[in-house]
C-alpha positions as a printed Julia matrix, in Angstrom:
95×3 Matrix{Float64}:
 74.06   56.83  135.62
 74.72   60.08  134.66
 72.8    63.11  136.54
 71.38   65.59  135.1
 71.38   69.32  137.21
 68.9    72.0   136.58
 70.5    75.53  135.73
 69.55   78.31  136.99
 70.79   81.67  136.16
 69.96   85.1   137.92
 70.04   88.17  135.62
 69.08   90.81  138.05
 69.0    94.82  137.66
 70.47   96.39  140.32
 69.55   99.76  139.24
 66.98   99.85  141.67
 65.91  101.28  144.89
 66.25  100.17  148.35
 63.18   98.84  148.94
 63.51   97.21  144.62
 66.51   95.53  146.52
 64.77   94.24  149.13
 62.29   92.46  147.23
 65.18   90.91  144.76
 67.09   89.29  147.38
 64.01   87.42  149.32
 62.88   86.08  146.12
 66.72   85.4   144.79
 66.33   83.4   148.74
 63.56   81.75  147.67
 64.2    80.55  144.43
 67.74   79.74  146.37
 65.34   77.18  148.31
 62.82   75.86  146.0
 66.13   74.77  143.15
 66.33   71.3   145.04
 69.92   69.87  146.52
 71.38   69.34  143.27
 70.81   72.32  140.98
 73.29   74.25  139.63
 72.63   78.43  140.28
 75.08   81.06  138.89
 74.37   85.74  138.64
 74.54   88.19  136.76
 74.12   91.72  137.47
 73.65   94.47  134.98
 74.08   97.91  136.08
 76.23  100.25  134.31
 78.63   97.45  133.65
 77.82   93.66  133.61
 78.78   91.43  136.53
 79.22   88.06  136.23
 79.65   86.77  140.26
 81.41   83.38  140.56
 79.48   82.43  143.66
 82.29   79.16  144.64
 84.64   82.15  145.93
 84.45   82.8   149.63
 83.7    85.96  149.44
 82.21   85.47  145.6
 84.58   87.26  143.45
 83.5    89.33  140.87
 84.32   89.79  137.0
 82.81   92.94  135.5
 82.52   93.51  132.05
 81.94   97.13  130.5
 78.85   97.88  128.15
 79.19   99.29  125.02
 78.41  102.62  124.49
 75.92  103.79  121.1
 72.92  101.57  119.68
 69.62  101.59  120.87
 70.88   99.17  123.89
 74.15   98.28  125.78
 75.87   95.3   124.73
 78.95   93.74  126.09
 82.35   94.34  125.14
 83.66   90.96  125.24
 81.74   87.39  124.92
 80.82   86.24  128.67
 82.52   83.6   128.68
 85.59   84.71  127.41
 85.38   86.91  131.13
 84.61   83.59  133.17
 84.27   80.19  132.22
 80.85   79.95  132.47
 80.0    76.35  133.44
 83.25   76.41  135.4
 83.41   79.23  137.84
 79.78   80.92  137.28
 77.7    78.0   137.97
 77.97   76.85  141.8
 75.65   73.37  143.35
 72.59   75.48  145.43
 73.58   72.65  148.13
């Protein structure tokens, strides 16, 4: 039987104070808890560059990719995946 995993990804903005911080990580904790045993949880952080955090890695290493500059918003520089192969390295079981 195959089984199927919920996905979860976290975009967060870390351009944020210390208290902003704070807040993210207990509720990136709790949603950390409530995913069940057998979900699958990957990050992203967007700052002035994108970060794409393969969480498998002890410690997680990290793959940043630049933002574009011009336009009324950022975009990336290169696809995502071609950074980190995204259901490979960025996705990690919560369990």
């Amino acid at each position: 039987m195959l089984l199927v995993r919920p996905v979860y990804i976290a975009v967060v903005d870390t351009c944020t104070d210390d208290a902003c911080a704070d807040a993210m990580r207990t509720a990136l904790h709790a949603a950390l808890l409530a995913a069940g045993p057998h979900a699958l949880f990957g990050m992203i952080t967007v700052a002035r560059r994108v970060t794409l955090w393969d969480v498998r890695a002890c410690p997680p290493s990290l793959n940043h990719v630049p933002l574009t500059r011009g336009g009324p918003s950022g975009r990336v520089s290169v696809p995502l995946a071609d950074v980190m192969p995204l259901q490979a390295r960025l996705l990690s079981c919560v369990a």
